[in-house]
C-alpha positions in Angstrom: -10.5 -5.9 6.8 -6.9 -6.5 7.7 -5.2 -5.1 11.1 -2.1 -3.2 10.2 0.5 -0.6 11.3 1.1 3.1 10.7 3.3 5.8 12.6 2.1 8.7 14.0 4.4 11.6 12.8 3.5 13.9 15.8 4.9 11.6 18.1 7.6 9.7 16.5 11.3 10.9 17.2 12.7 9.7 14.1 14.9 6.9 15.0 14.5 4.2 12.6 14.1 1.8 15.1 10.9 0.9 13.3 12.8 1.0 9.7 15.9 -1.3 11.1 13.4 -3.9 12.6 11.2 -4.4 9.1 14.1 -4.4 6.8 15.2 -7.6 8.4 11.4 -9.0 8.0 8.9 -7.4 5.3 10.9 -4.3 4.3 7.1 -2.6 4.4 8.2 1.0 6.2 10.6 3.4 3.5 13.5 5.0 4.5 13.2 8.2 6.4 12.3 10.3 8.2 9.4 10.7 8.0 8.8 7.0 8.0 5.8 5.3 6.7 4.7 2.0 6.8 3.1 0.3 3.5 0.1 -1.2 4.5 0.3 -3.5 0.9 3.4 -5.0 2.1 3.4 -5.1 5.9 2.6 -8.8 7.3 1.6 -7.2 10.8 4.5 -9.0 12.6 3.8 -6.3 15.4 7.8 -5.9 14.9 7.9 -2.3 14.7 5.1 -1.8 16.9 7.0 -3.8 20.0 10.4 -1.7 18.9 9.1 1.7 19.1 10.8 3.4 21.5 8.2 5.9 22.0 5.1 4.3 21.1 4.6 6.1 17.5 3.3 3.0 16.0 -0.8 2.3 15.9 -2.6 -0.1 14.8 -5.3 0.0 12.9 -8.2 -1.7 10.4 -7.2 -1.3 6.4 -9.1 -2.4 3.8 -7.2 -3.0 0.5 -8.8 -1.3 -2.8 -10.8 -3.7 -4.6 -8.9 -5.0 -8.0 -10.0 -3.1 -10.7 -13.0 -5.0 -12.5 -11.9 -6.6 -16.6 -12.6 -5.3 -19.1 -15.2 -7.5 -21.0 -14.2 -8.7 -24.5 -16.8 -8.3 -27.3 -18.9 -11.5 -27.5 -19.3 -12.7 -30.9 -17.8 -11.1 -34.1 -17.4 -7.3 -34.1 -19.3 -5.5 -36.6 -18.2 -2.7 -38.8 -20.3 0.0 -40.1 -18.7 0.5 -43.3 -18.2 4.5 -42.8 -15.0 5.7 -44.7 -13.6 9.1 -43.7 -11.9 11.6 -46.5 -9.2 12.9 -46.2 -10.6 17.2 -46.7 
């Protein structure tokens, strides 16, 4: 698990503080309002966290979603059963 950031709408004013300070580092929070912090791109610089002027910034544990497993390719030749459709 990774620690990362997220606002709290109910208590943020909306003054892109937060926004202002991660453009200049990961540019992980979208422009707003409401302003939300991508937990994929944010480094956890604490940045936006320290800027808040009214605290709306938690942290918090994320877990990224597992990579989707391959696909496995046939092993071997693949075999055909012959079956021929007509057209009716």
């Amino acid at each position: 698990m990774e620690q990362k950031f997220r606002v709290i709408p109910k208590v943020c004013n909306e003054c892109g503080v937060c926004y202002k300070v991660c453009l200049d580092i990961a540019q992980a929070i979208a422009e707003g309002p409401p302003y939300v912090i991508d937990p994929v791109l944010c480094t956890a610089c604490k940045e936006c966290y320290n800027q808040c002027p009214v605290q709306a910034i938690e942290e918090y544990e994320w877990e990224p979603e597992p990579p989707e497993p391959p696909v496995p390719e046939p092993a071997g030749p693949v075999l055909s059963l012959g079956i021929t459709l007509k057209d009716s």
